[in-house]
Residue frames as qw, qx, qy, qz and C-alpha x, y, z in Angstrom:
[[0.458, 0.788, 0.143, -0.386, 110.98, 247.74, 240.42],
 [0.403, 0.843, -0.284, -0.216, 112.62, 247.41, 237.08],
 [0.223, -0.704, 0.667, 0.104, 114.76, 244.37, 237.52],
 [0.920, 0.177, 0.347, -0.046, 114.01, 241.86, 235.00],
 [0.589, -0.271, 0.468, 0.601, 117.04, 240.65, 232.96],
 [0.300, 0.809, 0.436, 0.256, 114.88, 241.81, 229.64],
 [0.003, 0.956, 0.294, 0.002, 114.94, 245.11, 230.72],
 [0.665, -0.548, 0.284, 0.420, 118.26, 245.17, 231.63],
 [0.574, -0.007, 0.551, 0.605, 119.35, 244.13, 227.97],
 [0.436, 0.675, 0.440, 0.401, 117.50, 246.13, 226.27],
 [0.179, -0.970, 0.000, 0.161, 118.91, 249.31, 228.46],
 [0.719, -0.250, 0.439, 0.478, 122.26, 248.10, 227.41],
 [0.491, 0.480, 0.652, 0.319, 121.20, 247.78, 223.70],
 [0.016, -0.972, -0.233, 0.027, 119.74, 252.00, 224.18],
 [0.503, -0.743, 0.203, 0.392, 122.88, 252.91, 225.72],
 [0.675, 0.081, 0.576, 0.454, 124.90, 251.47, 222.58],
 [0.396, 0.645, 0.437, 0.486, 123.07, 252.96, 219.93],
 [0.151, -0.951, -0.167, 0.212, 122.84, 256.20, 222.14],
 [0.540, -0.651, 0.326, 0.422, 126.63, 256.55, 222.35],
 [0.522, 0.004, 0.586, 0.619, 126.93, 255.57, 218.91],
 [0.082, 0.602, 0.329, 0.723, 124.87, 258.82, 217.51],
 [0.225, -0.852, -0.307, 0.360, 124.93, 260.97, 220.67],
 [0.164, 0.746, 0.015, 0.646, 125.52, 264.98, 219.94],
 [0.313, -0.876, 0.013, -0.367, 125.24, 266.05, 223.15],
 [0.443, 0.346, -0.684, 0.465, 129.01, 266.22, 225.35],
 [0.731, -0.531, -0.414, 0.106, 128.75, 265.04, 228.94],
 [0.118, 0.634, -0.470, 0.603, 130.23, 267.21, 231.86],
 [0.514, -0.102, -0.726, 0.446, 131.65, 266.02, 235.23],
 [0.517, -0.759, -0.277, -0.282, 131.14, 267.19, 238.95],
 [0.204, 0.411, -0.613, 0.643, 132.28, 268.44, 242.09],
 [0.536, -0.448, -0.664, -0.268, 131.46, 267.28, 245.33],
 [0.224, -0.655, 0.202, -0.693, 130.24, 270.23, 248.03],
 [0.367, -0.315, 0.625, -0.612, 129.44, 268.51, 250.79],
 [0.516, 0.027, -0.827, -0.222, 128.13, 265.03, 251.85],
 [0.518, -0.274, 0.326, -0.742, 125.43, 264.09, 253.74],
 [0.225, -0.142, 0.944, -0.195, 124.37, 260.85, 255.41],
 [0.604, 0.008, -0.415, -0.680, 121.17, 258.38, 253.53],
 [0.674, -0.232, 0.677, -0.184, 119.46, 255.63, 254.97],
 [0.058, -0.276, 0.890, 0.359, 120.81, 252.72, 253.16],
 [0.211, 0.270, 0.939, 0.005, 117.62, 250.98, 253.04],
 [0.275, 0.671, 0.136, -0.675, 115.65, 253.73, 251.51],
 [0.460, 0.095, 0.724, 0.506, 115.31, 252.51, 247.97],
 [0.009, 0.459, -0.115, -0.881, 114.88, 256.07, 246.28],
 [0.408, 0.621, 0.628, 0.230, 112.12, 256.74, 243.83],
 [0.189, 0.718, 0.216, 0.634, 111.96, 260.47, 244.08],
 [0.447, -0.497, -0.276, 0.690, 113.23, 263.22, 245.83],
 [0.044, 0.832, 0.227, 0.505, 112.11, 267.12, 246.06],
 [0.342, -0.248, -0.279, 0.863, 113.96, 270.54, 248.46],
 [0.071, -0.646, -0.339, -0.681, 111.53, 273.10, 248.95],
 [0.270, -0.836, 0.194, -0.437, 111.14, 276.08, 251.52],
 [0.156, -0.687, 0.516, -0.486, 114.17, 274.35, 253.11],
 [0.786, -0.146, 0.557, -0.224, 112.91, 270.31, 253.76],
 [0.170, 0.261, -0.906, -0.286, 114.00, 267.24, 251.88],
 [0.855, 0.159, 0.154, -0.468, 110.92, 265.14, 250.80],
 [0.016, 0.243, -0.968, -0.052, 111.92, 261.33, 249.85],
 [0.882, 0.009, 0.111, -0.457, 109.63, 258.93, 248.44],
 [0.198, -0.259, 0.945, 0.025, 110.76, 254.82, 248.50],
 [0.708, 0.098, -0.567, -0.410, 109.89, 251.98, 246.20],
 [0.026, 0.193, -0.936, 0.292, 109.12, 248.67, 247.20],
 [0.629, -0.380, -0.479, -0.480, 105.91, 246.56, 248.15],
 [0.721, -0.674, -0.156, 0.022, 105.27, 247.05, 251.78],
 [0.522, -0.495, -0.151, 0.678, 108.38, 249.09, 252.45],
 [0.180, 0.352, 0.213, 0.893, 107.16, 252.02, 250.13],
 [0.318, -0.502, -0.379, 0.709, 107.23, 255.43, 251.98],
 [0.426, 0.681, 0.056, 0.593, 106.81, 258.95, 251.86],
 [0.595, -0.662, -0.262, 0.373, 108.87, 261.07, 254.61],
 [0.271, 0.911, -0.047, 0.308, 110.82, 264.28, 255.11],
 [0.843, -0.120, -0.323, 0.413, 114.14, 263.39, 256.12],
 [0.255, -0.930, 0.194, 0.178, 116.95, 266.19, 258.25],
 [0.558, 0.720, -0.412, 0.032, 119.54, 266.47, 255.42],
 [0.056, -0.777, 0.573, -0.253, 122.28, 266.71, 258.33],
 [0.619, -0.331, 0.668, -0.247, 121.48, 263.49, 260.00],
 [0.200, -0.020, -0.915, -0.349, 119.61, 261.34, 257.53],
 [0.144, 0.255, 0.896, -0.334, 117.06, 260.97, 260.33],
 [0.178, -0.615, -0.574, -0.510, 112.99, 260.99, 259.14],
 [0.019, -0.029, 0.387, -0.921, 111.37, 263.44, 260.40],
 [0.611, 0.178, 0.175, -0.751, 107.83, 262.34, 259.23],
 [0.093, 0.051, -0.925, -0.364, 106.85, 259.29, 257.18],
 [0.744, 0.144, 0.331, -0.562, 103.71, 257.85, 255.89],
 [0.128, -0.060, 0.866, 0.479, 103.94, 254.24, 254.17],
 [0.478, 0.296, -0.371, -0.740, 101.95, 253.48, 251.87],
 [0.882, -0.142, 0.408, -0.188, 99.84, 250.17, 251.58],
 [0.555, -0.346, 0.737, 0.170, 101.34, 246.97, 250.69],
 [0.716, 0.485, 0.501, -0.032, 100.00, 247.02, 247.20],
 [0.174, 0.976, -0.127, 0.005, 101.32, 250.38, 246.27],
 [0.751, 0.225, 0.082, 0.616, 104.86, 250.46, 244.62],
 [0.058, 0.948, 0.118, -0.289, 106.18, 253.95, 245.68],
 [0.711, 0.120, 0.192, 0.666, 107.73, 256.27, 242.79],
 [0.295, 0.324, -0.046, 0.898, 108.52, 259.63, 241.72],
 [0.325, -0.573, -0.463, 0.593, 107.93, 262.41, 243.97],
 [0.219, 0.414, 0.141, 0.872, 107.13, 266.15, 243.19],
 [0.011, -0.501, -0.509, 0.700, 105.53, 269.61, 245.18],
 [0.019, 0.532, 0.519, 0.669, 102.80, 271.52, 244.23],
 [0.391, -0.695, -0.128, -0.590, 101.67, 274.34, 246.22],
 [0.487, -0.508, 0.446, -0.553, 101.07, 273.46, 249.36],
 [0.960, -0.002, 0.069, -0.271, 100.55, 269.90, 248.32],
 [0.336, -0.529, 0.750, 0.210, 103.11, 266.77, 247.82],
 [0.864, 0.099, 0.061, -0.490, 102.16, 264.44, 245.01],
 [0.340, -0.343, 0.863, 0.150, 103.63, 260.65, 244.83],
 [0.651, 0.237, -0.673, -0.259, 103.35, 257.97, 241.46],
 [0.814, -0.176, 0.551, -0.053, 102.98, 254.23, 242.00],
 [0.107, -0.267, 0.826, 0.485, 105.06, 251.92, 239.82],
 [0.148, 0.056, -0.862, -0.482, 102.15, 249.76, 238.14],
 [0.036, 0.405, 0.616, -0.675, 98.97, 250.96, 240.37],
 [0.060, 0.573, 0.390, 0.719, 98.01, 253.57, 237.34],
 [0.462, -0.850, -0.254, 0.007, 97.50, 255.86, 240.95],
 [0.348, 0.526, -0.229, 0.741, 98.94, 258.85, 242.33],
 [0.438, -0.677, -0.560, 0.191, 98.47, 260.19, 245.48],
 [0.264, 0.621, 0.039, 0.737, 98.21, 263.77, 246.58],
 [0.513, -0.489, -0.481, 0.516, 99.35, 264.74, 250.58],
 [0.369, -0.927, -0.046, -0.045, 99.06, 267.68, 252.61],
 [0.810, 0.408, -0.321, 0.273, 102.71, 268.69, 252.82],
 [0.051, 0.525, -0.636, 0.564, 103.03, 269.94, 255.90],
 [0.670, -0.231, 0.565, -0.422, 100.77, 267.21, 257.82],
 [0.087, 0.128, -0.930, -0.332, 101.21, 264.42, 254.99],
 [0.507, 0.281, 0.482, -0.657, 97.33, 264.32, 255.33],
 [0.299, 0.182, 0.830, 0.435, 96.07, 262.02, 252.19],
 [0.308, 0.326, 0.102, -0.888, 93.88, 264.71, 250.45],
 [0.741, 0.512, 0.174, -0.399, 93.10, 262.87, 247.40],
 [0.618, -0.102, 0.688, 0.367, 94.30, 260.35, 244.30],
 [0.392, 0.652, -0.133, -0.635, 94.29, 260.32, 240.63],
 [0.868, 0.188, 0.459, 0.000, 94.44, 257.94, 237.97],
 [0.180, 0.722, -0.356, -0.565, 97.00, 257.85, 234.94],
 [0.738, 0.637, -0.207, -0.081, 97.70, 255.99, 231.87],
 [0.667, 0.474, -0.504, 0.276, 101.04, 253.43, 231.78],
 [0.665, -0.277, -0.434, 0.542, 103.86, 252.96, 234.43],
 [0.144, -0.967, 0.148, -0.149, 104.87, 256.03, 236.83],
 [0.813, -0.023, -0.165, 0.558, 108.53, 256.42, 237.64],
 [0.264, -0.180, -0.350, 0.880, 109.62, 259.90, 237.88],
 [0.050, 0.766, 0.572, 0.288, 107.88, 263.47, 238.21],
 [0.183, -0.357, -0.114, 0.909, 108.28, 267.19, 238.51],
 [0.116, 0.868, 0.481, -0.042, 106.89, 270.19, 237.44],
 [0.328, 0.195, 0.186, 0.905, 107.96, 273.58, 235.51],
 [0.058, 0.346, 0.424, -0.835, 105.31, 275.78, 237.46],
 [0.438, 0.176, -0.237, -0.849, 103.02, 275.11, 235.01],
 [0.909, 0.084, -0.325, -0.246, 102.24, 271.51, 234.36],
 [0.789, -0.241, 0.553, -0.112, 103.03, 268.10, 236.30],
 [0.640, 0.558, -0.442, -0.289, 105.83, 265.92, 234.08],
 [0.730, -0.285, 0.567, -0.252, 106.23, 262.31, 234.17],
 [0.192, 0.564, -0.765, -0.245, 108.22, 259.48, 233.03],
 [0.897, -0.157, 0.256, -0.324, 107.16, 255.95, 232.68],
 [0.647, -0.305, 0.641, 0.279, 110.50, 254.07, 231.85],
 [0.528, 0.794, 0.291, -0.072, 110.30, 255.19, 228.29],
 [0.290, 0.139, 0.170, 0.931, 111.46, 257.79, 225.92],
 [0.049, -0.634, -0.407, -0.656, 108.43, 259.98, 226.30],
 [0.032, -0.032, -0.477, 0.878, 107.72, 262.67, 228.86],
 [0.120, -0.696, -0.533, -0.466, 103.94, 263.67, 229.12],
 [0.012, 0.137, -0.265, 0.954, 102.65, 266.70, 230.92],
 [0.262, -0.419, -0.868, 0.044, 99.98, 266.69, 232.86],
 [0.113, -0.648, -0.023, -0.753, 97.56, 269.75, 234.00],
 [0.407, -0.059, -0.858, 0.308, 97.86, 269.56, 237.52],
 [0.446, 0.010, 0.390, -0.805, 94.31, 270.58, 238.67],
 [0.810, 0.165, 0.012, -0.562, 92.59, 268.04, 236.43],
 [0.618, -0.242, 0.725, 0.185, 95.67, 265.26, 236.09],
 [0.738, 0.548, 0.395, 0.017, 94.56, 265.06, 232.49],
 [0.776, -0.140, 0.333, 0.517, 96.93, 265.02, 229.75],
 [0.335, 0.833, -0.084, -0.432, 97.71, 268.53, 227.92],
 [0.570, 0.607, -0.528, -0.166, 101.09, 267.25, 225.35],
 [0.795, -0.365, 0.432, 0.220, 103.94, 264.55, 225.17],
 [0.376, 0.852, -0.315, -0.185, 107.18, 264.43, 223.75],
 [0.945, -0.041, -0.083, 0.315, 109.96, 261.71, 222.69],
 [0.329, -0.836, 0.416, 0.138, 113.27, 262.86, 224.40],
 [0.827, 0.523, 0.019, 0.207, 116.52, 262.84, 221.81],
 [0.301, -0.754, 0.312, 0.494, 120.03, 262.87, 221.99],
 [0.003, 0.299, -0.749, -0.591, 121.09, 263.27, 218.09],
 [0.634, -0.086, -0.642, -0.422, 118.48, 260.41, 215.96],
 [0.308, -0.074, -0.927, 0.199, 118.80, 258.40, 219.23],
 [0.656, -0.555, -0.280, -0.428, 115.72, 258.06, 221.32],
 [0.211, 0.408, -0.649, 0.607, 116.65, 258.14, 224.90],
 [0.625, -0.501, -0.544, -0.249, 114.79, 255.33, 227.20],
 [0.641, -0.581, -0.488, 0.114, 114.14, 254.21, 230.55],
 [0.018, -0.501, 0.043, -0.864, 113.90, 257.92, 231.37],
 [0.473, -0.473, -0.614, 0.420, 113.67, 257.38, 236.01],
 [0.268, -0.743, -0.332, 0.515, 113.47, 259.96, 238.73],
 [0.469, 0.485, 0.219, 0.704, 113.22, 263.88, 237.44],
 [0.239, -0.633, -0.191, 0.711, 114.09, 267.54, 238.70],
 [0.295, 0.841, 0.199, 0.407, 113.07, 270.83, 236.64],
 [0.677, -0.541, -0.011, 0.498, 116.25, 272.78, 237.04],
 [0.285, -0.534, 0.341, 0.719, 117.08, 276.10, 235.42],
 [0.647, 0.454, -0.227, -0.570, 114.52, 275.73, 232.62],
 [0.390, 0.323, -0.839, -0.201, 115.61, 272.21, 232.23],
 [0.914, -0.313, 0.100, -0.239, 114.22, 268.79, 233.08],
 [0.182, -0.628, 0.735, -0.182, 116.58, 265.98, 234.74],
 [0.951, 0.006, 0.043, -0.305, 116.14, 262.97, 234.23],
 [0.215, -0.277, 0.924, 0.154, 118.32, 259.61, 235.37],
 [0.515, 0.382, -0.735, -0.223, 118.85, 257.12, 233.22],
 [0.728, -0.521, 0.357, -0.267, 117.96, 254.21, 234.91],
 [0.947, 0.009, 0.167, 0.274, 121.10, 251.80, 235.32],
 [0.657, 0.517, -0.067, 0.545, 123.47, 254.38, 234.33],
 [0.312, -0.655, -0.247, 0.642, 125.34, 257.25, 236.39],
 [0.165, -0.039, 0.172, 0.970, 124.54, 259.76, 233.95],
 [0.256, 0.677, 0.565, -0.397, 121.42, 262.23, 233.81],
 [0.314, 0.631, 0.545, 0.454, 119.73, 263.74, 230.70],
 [0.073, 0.613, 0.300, -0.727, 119.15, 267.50, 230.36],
 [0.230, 0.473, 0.742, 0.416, 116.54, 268.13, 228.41],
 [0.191, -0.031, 0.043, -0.980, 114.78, 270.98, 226.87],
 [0.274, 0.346, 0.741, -0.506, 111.68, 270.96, 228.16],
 [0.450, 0.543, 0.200, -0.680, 110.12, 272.38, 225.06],
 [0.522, 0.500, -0.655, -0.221, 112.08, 270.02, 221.97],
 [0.955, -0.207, 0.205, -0.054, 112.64, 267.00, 224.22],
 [0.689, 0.488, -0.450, 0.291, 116.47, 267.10, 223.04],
 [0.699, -0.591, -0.015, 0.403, 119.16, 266.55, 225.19],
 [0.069, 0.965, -0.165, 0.190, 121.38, 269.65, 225.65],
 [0.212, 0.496, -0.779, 0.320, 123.95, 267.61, 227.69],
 [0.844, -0.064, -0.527, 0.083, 124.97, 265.23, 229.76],
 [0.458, -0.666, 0.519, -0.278, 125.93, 265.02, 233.89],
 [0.778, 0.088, -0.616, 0.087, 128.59, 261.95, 234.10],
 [0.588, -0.605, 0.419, -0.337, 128.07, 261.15, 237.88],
 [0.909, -0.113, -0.400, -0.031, 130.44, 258.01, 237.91],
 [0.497, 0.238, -0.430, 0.715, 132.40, 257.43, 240.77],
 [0.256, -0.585, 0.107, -0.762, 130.31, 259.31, 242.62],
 [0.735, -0.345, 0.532, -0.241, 129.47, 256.30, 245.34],
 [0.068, -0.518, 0.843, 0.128, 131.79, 253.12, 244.61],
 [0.738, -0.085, -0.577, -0.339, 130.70, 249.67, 243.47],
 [0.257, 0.216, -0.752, 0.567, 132.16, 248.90, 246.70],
 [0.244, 0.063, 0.347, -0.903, 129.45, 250.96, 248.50],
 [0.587, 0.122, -0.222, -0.769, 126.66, 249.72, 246.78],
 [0.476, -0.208, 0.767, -0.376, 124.90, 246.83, 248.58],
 [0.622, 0.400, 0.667, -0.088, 122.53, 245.34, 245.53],
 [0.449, 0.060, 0.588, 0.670, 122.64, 245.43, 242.00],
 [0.105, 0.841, 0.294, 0.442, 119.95, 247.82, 241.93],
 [0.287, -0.744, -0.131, 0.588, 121.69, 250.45, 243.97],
 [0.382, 0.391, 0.471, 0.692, 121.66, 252.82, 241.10],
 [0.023, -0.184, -0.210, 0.960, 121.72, 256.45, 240.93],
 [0.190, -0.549, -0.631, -0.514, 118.39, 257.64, 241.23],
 [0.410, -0.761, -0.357, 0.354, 117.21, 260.71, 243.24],
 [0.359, 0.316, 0.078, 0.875, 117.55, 264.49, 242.02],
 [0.011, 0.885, 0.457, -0.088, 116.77, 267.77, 244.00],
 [0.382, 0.449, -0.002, 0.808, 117.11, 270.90, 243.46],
 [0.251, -0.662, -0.480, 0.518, 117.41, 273.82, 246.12],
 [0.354, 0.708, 0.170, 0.588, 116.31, 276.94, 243.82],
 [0.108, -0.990, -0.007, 0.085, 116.45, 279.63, 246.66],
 [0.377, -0.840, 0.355, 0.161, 120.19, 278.70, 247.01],
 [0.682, 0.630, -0.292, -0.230, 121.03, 276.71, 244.04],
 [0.272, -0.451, 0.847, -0.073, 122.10, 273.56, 245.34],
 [0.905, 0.139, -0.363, -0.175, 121.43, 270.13, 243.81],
 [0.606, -0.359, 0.561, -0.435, 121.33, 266.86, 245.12],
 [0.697, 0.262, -0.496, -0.446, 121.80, 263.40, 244.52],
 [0.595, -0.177, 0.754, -0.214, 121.53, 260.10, 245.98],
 [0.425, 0.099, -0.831, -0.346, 120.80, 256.23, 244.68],
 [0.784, -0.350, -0.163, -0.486, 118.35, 253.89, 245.81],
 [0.911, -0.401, -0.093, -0.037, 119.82, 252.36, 248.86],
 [0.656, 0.438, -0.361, 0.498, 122.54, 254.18, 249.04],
 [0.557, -0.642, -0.298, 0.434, 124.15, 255.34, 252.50],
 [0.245, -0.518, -0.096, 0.814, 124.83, 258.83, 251.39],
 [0.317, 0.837, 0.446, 0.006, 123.11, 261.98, 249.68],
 [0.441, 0.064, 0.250, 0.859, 125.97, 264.03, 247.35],
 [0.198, 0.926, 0.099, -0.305, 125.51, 268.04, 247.26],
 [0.757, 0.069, 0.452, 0.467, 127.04, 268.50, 244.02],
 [0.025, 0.729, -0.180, -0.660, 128.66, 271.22, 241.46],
 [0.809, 0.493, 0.320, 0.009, 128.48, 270.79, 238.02],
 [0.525, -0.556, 0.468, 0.443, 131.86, 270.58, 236.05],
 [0.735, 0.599, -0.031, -0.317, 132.14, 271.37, 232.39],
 [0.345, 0.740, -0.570, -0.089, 134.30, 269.43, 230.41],
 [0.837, 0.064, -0.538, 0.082, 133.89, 265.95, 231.95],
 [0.371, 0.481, -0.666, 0.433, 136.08, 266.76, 234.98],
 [0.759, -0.400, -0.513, 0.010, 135.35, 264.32, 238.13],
 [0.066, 0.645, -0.308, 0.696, 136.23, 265.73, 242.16],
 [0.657, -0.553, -0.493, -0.136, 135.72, 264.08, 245.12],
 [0.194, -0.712, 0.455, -0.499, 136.65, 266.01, 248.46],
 [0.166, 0.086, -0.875, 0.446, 137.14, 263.73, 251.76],
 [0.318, -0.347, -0.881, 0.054, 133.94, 262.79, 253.63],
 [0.305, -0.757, -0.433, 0.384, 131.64, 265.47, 254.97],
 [0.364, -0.272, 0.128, 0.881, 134.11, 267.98, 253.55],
 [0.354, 0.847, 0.340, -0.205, 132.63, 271.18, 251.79]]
């Protein structure tokens, strides 16, 4: 998904101008506790509810969706997806799970505790990420714009161009609604957006470099991508696509960067 050289330059190009009229300051992280990913999992979207880790994976013919055991890494369920289907962003509704394709203009919508295909939906453009703000379904198609989506009829209710300062703020990947806010990597960068959900500014910046090494990182897309949140207990999550580990993290104001030893809390 997403790796033509094009696309590349022009994320470059975004970045530039961004930096050169951003408002909004960037804070750092701490890191609670590490947990093991399969490396070959090439993250589209990730969701923590009542207590499971949901995980959807890109790819033609190796896109998934499964619910993984934090502690191990190991799936506990999976269902792939056919060999046409690109899988991307992930989100819960209700009782339900629903997964994007990359360039399908299809969604699918599972049973979440038997992954039972209930039913699809059609949308408009690319799909990349998705969440929800207990009201409406929000999605990202590699843009600057969010739209919102009513999720009993899939049909569009607003959309909005996400700003930091004058700058439009693209290829807007995987997202988490967190604390009244939406998340949203950047794709190609280690920093996420928070955005108001109701202005489409950015309010600030998470700088997650460092967080897994170039070392670590097996392909040039191994890029951070992959946000949950755990509201009962207010943990957050992050991972990259194909990375070999999944970072419980603390936000740090002021930029400042932590990494503990391996496993450590």
């Amino acid at each position: 998904m997403k790796s033509s050289l094009q696309r590349r330059a022009l994320l470059v190009l975004s970045l530039w101008i961004g930096a050169s009229g951003c408002s909004a300051a960037a804070d750092g992280y701490r890191v609670v506790h590490v947990y093991p990913h399969d490396p070959r999992a090439y993250t589209q979207g990730l969701v923590y509810t009542d207590g499971h880790l949901y995980e959807s994976t890109g790819l033609n013919g190796r896109s998934t969706l499964r619910m993984v055991d934090m502690e191990t890494g190991r799936i506990l369920q999976s269902v792939s997806l056919p060999s046409q289907y690109f899988g991307e962003g992930l989100t819960d509704w209700g009782s339900t799970l629903i997964q994007l394709t990359w360039q399908a203009h299809i969604a699918f919508v599972y049973d979440r505790f038997s992954f039972r295909l209930l039913r699809s939906f059609n949308y408009e453009g690319e799909g990349w990420g998705l969440t929800q703000d207990g009201k409406d379904l929000i999605l990202s198609d590699g843009s600057a714009t969010l739209r919102f989506l009513d999720p009993a009829t899939f049909s569009e209710v607003r959309r909005m161009v996400v700003t930091d300062g004058d700058a439009a703020v693209t290829e807007l990947n995987e997202l988490e609604f967190v604390h009244g806010q939406i998340y949203a990597n950047i794709w190609h960068s280690d920093r996420i957006a928070r955005i108001s959900p109701s202005t489409g500014k950015v309010l600030g910046w998470i700088d997650l470099s460092g967080l897994l090494p170039e070392s670590e990182r097996s392909d040039h897309e191994a890029v951070l991508n992959g946000i949950a949140w755990d509201a009962a207990q207010d943990r957050l999550f992050v991972t990259g696509k194909l990375w070999p580990k999944l970072f419980e993290i603390r936000i740090v104001p002021g930029g400042v960067k932590a990494v503990p030893a391996r496993g450590s809390r």
